[in-house]
N, C-alpha and C positions, 0 to 999 in steps of 0.2 A: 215706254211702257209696253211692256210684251201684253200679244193678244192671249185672250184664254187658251184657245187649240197651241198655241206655240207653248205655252206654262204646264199644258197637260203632257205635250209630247217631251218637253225638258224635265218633267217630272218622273215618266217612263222610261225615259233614259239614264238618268241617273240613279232609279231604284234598278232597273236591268245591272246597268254597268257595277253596283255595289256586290248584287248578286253573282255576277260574275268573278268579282274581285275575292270575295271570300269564298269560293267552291276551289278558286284552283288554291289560292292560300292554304286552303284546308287540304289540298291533293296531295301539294306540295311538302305541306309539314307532314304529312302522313298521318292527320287525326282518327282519320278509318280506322288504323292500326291500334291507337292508344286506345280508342273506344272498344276494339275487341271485334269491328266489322270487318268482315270479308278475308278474315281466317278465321283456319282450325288447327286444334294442338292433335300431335300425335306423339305419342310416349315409346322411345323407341331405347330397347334393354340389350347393352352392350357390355362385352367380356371383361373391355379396358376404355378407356377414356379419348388416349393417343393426341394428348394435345388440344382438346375441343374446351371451346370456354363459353361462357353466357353472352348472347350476344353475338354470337358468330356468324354470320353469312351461312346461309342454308344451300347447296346449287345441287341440282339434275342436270346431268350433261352439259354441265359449264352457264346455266342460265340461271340466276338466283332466282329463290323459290320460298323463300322464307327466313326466319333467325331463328338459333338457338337460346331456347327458353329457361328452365330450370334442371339446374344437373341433381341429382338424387344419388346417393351412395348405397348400395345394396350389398349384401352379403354375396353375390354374384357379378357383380361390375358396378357397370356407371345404367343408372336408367335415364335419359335425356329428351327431355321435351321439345320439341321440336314446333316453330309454330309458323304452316305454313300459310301462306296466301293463295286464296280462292282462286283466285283467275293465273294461275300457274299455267306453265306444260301442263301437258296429259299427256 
């Protein structure tokens, strides 16, 4: 029979340890991302397209920075959304 302080401390341990288990799960799958936290979109209006598809790797001097969002057909080119991540380069 465990004493009370042992049942309290095995009880803070395994709600810690749970918590710990779903924050990086969730880092991990990228749920920030699906939820919409810790980006923003920026709508960038281009002459031609040149191969870019939805979904593509975003980078700034070779360090990815976000994906490519919704392509838009304009009378002028391609408009493309671009949806980068918060804690990017600067």
């Amino acid at each position: 029979m465990l004493s009370k302080m042992a049942r309290i401390q095995l009880i803070v341990f395994v709600v810690v340890g749970l918590v710990a288990l779903v924050y990086v799960g969730a880092k991990y799958a990228r749920l920030d991302r699906l939820a919409g936290f810790g980006q923003y979109t920026v709508t960038a209006s281009m002459p031609s397209s040149g191969g870019i598809f939805t979904n593509a790797e975003v980078t700034y001097r070779g360090v990815p920075v976000g994906r490519v969002g919704q392509l838009s057909l304009t009378d002028d080119g391609v408009d493309v959304a671009l949806e980068l991540d918060s804690g990017g380069p600067e």
